[in-house]
Every structure is written in C-alpha cells, then in structure tokens.
C-alpha positions as CSV (number, residue, x, y, z in Angstrom):
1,X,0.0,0.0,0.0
2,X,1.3,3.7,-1.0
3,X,-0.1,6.9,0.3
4,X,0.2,9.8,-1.3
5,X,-0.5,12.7,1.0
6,X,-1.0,16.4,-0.6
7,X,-2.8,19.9,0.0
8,X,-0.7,21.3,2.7
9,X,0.3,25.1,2.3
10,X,0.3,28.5,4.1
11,X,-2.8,29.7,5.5
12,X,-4.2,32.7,7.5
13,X,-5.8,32.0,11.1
14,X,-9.2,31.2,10.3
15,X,-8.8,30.0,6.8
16,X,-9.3,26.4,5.6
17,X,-7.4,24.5,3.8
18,X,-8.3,20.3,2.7
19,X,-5.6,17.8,3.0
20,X,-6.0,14.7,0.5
21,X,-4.4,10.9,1.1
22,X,-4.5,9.2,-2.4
23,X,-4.2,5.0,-1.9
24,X,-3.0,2.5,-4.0
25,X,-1.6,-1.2,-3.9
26,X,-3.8,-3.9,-1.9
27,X,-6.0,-1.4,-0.3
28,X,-9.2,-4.1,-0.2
29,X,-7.2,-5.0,3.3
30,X,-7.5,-1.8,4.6
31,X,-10.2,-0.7,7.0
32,X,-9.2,1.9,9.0
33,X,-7.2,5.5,7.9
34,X,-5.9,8.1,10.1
35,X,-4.5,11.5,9.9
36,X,-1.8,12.8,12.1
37,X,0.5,15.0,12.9
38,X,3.1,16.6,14.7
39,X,4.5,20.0,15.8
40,X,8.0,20.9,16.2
41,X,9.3,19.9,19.5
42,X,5.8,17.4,19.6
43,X,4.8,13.5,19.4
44,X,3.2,12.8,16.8
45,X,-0.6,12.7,17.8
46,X,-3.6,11.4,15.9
47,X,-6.1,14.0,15.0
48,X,-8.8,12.0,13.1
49,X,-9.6,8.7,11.9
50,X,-12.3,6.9,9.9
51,X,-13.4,3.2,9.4
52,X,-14.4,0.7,7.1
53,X,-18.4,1.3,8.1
54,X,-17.9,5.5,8.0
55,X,-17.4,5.7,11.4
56,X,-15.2,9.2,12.9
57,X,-13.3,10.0,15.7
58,X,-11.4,13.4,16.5
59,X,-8.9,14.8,18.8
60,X,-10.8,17.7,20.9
61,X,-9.1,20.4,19.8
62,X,-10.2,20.1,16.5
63,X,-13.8,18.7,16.6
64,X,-16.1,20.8,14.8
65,X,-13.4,22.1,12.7
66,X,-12.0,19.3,10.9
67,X,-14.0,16.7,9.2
68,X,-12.5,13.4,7.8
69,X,-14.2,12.1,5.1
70,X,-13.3,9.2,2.3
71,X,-14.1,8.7,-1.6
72,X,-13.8,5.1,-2.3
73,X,-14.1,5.3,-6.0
74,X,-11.3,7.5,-6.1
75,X,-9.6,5.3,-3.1
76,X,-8.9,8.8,-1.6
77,X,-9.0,10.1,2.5
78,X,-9.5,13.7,2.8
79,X,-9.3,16.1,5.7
80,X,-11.0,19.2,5.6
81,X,-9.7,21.6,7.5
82,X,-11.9,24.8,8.7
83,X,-11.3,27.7,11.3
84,X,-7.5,26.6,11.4
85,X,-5.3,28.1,14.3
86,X,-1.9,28.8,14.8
87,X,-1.6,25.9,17.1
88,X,-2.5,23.5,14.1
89,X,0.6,24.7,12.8
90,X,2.5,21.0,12.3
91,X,3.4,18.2,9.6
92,X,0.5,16.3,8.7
93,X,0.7,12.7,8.1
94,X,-2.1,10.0,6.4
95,X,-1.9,6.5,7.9
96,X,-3.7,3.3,7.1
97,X,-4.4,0.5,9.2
98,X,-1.8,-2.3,8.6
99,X,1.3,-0.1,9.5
100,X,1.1,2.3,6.0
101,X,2.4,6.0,6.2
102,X,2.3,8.1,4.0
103,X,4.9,11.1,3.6
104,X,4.5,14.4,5.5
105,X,2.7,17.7,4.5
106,X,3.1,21.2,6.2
107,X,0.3,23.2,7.3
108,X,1.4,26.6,8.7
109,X,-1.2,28.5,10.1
110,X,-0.3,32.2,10.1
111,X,-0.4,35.7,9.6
C-alpha cells in the first residue's frame, strides 16, 4: 500500500485548507485510515480517523473544525480543514491500518 498525502500550504488563522491521502496497492485490506501529525518539539498525535463502516473520531481540539471524510471510488481520505489556528501549525501525516504512512505535509497556520 502507497499513500500519497498532498494539500498542505500557508494559510491565514481562520482560513481552511483540505488535505488529500491518495491509496493504491492492496488497499481491499484496509479498513481503518488516520490522519496525524506533529509539531516541532511534539509526538506525533492522531487527529482523526475513519473506518471501514464510516465511522469518525477526532482529537478535541479540532472537533467541529476538521472533518475526515473518504471517496472510495477515487480510493482517496481527505481532511477538511476549517477555522485553522496557529496551534494546528504542524506536519500532517495519512496513515492506514496495517502499519502504512504516507509522507509528510506542512500546514502553517499564520499571519
């Protein structure tokens, strides 16, 4: 399984941005994906996840902010991203269930 994460950039407190995670490879096996990331100086936490059946979970600090979301046909995990803060300032990182990361992409919330 390869991920392919993209979307990251420079944004303005407030702003939004949407982070995609494109899968391929023997991705029938997979039934969970994640996104995470991590600050400078930070672990590496995980902000949302969804399942096989839909199914979300968030970190608090961004619940009603960030919504996870997948397109199967397109085999493609987004992350949209609303009402961003300087504290979700960090590298974001797409994970699948199984072990499978995919490479890093900066979000940089700022004026």
């Amino acid at each position: 399984v390869q991920l392919q994460a993209s979307g990251g950039g420079l944004v303005q407190p407030g702003g939004s941005l949407r982070l995609s995670c494109a899968a391929s490879g023997i991705i029938f096996s997979i039934n969970a994906f994640g996104w995470y990331r991590q600050a400078p100086g930070k672990q590496r936490e995980l902000v949302a996840a969804i399942v096989s059946d839909g199914s979300t979970s968030y970190e608090d600090s961004v619940k009603g902010r960030f919504t996870i979301s997948r397109d199967n046909a397109k085999n493609t995990v987004y992350l949209q991203m609303n009402s961003l803060k300087p504290e979700d300032t960090a590298v974001y990182y797409c994970m699948a269930s199984g072990g499978y990361w995919g490479q890093g992409t900066q979000v940089t919330v700022s004026s």
